[in-house]
Phi, psi and omega in degrees: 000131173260156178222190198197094199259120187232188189183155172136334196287150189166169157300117182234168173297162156307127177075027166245192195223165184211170206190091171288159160217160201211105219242135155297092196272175166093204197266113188234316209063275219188142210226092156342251175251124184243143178223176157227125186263174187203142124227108179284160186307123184117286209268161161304145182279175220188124178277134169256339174165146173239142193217123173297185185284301160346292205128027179260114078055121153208142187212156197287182179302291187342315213230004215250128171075011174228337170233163193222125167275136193219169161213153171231095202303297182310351186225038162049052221230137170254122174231160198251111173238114164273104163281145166042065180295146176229134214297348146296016181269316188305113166189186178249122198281136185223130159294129145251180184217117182242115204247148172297356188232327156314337200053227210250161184209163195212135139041351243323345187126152164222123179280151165221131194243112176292023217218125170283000000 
Protein backbone atom coordinates (compact mmCIF):
# COMPACT_ATOMS: atom_id res chain seq x y z
CA UNK A 1 0.00 0.00 0.00
CA UNK A 2 1.47 3.80 -0.90
CA UNK A 3 -0.11 6.94 1.01
CA UNK A 4 0.90 10.39 -0.50
CA UNK A 5 1.23 12.54 2.47
CA UNK A 6 1.29 16.54 2.23
CA UNK A 7 2.21 19.27 4.90
CA UNK A 8 3.48 22.82 4.25
CA UNK A 9 -0.26 24.45 4.92
CA UNK A 10 -1.48 27.37 7.11
CA UNK A 11 -2.55 31.09 7.29
CA UNK A 12 0.11 33.24 5.51
CA UNK A 13 -0.58 37.38 5.18
CA UNK A 14 -1.08 38.62 1.20
CA UNK A 15 2.57 38.73 -0.43
CA UNK A 16 3.98 36.22 1.90
CA UNK A 17 5.33 32.79 0.95
CA UNK A 18 4.88 29.11 1.75
CA UNK A 19 6.26 25.96 0.88
CA UNK A 20 4.25 22.24 0.55
CA UNK A 21 5.70 19.26 0.36
CA UNK A 22 4.34 16.21 -0.27
CA UNK A 23 5.95 12.96 0.24
CA UNK A 24 5.23 9.21 -0.59
CA UNK A 25 5.38 6.24 1.17
CA UNK A 26 4.92 2.52 0.95
CA UNK A 27 6.15 -0.24 -1.95
CA UNK A 28 5.92 2.85 -4.63
CA UNK A 29 8.88 1.32 -7.52
CA UNK A 30 8.72 4.35 -9.23
CA UNK A 31 6.87 7.66 -9.65
CA UNK A 32 6.06 9.15 -12.94
CA UNK A 33 4.11 12.85 -13.21
CA UNK A 34 3.75 14.49 -9.89
CA UNK A 35 1.23 17.27 -9.74
CA UNK A 36 -0.19 19.82 -7.38
CA UNK A 37 -4.14 20.51 -7.75
CA UNK A 38 -5.94 23.30 -5.93
CA UNK A 39 -9.72 24.05 -4.97
CA UNK A 40 -11.18 26.58 -3.73
CA UNK A 41 -14.40 27.29 -1.90
CA UNK A 42 -16.91 27.20 -4.43
CA UNK A 43 -14.75 26.39 -7.38
CA UNK A 44 -13.85 23.15 -9.22
CA UNK A 45 -10.74 21.73 -8.58
CA UNK A 46 -8.11 22.78 -10.66
CA UNK A 47 -4.23 22.03 -11.63
CA UNK A 48 -1.76 24.48 -10.27
CA UNK A 49 1.53 22.69 -11.66
CA UNK A 50 3.15 19.92 -12.71
CA UNK A 51 6.66 18.07 -13.33
CA UNK A 52 7.58 15.06 -14.99
CA UNK A 53 9.86 12.63 -13.61
CA UNK A 54 12.86 14.27 -15.58
CA UNK A 55 11.91 17.67 -14.18
CA UNK A 56 9.99 19.21 -16.98
CA UNK A 57 7.49 22.20 -15.61
CA UNK A 58 4.11 23.23 -16.41
CA UNK A 59 2.02 25.57 -14.58
CA UNK A 60 -1.20 27.11 -14.68
CA UNK A 61 -1.36 31.12 -16.01
CA UNK A 62 -2.23 32.22 -12.80
CA UNK A 63 0.68 30.87 -10.78
CA UNK A 64 3.55 31.50 -13.62
CA UNK A 65 6.34 33.15 -11.90
CA UNK A 66 5.24 33.30 -8.49
CA UNK A 67 5.25 29.58 -7.55
CA UNK A 68 7.93 26.64 -8.58
CA UNK A 69 7.28 23.07 -8.42
CA UNK A 70 10.27 20.99 -7.74
CA UNK A 71 10.83 17.27 -6.90
CA UNK A 72 13.30 14.61 -5.10
CA UNK A 73 12.83 11.42 -7.05
CA UNK A 74 15.48 9.63 -4.02
CA UNK A 75 13.15 10.93 -1.46
CA UNK A 76 9.76 10.32 -3.27
CA UNK A 77 8.77 13.92 -2.62
CA UNK A 78 7.11 17.00 -4.58
CA UNK A 79 7.27 20.32 -3.33
CA UNK A 80 5.21 23.22 -4.12
CA UNK A 81 6.98 26.86 -3.14
CA UNK A 82 4.40 29.59 -3.39
CA UNK A 83 5.82 33.71 -3.38
CA UNK A 84 3.60 36.71 -3.34
CA UNK A 85 0.76 35.02 -2.34
CA UNK A 86 -2.75 36.26 -2.80
CA UNK A 87 -5.82 36.15 -0.88
CA UNK A 88 -7.17 34.01 -4.27
CA UNK A 89 -4.62 31.71 -3.69
CA UNK A 90 -6.54 30.49 -0.49
CA UNK A 91 -8.01 27.07 -1.22
CA UNK A 92 -6.91 23.70 -0.46
CA UNK A 93 -3.97 22.11 -2.33
CA UNK A 94 -3.71 18.26 -3.22
CA UNK A 95 -0.59 16.47 -4.40
CA UNK A 96 -1.15 14.14 -6.75
CA UNK A 97 1.24 11.18 -8.04
CA UNK A 98 1.15 8.63 -11.04
CA UNK A 99 3.21 5.76 -10.31
CA UNK A 100 4.04 2.95 -12.95
CA UNK A 101 2.84 0.33 -10.99
CA UNK A 102 0.02 1.82 -8.93
CA UNK A 103 -1.63 4.24 -11.33
CA UNK A 104 -2.47 7.38 -9.84
CA UNK A 105 -3.30 8.74 -6.29
CA UNK A 106 -4.20 11.78 -4.51
CA UNK A 107 -3.62 13.49 -1.60
CA UNK A 108 -5.83 14.30 1.23
CA UNK A 109 -5.23 17.79 1.20
CA UNK A 110 -3.68 20.39 2.79
CA UNK A 111 -5.50 24.10 3.31
CA UNK A 112 -3.59 27.48 2.74
CA UNK A 113 -5.34 30.31 3.53
CA UNK A 114 -4.34 33.94 2.36
CA UNK A 115 -5.50 36.89 4.54
CA UNK A 116 -4.60 39.62 6.65
Amino acid sequence: QVQLVESGGGLVQPGGSLRLSCTASGRIFRINDMAWYCQAPGKELEIVAAITRGGITTYQDSVQGRFTISRDNAKSTVYLQMNSLKPEDTAVYYCFANYLVHGVQWGKGTLVTVSS
